[in-house]
C-alpha positions in Angstrom: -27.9 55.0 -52.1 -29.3 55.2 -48.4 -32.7 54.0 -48.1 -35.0 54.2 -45.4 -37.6 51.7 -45.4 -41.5 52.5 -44.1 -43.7 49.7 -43.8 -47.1 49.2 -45.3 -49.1 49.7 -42.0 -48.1 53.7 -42.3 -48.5 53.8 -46.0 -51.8 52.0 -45.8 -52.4 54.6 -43.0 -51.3 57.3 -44.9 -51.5 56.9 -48.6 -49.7 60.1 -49.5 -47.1 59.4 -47.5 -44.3 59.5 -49.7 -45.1 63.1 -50.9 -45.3 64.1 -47.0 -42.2 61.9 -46.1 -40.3 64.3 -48.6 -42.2 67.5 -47.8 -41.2 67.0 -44.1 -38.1 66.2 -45.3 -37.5 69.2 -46.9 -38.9 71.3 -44.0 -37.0 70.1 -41.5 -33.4 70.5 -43.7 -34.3 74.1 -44.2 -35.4 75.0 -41.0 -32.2 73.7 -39.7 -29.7 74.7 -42.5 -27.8 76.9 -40.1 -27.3 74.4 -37.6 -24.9 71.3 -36.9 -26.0 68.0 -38.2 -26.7 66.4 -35.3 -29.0 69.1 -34.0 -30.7 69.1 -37.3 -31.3 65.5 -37.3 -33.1 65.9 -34.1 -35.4 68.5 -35.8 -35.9 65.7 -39.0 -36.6 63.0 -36.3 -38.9 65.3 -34.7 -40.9 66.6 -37.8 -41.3 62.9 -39.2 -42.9 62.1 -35.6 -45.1 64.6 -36.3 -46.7 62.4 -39.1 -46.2 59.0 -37.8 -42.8 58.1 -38.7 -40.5 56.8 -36.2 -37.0 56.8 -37.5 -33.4 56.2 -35.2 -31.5 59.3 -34.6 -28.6 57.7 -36.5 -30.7 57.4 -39.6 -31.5 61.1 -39.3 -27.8 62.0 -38.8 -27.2 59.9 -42.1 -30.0 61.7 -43.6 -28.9 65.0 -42.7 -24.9 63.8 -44.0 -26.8 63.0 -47.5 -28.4 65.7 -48.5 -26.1 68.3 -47.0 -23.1 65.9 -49.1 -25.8 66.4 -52.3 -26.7 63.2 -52.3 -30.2 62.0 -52.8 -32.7 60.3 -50.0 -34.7 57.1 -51.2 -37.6 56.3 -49.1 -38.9 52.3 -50.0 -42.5 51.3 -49.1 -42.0 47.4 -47.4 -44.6 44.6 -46.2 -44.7 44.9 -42.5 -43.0 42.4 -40.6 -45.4 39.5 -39.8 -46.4 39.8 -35.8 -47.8 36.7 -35.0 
């Protein structure tokens, strides 16, 4: 299972932000239903922006592949990496 991992500074930021990751999620796959997968993936990319989450274009494009392929999305709440 793909994973995409969003650090605790967003989710302490944004508590919901599991329910909006999917709900943009969502969105942005039907918006873009008709269109390739890479052009979709920019549209995901873009809509999780939108609330704060910066993701690679890659990781959209393997987002998109997923759930287009049926698959299911995991998103995983991590500790932020230490910055001192």
């Amino acid at each position: 299972m793909t994973e995409f991992r969003i650090t605790h500074d967003i989710a302490q930021a944004h508590p919901d932000i599991r329910e909006r990751l999917t709900a943009t999620t969502i969105e942005a796959v039907n918006e873009s239903s008709a269109r390739s997968a890479e052009d979709a993936a920019l549209v995901l990319r873009h809509k999780l922006g939108e609330i704060g989450v910066q993701i690679s274009e890659a990781a959209c494009l393997s987002a998109i592949e997923r759930i287009r392929s049926g698959k299911q999305l995991h998103f995983e709440i991590e500790p932020a990496p230490d910055k001192s």
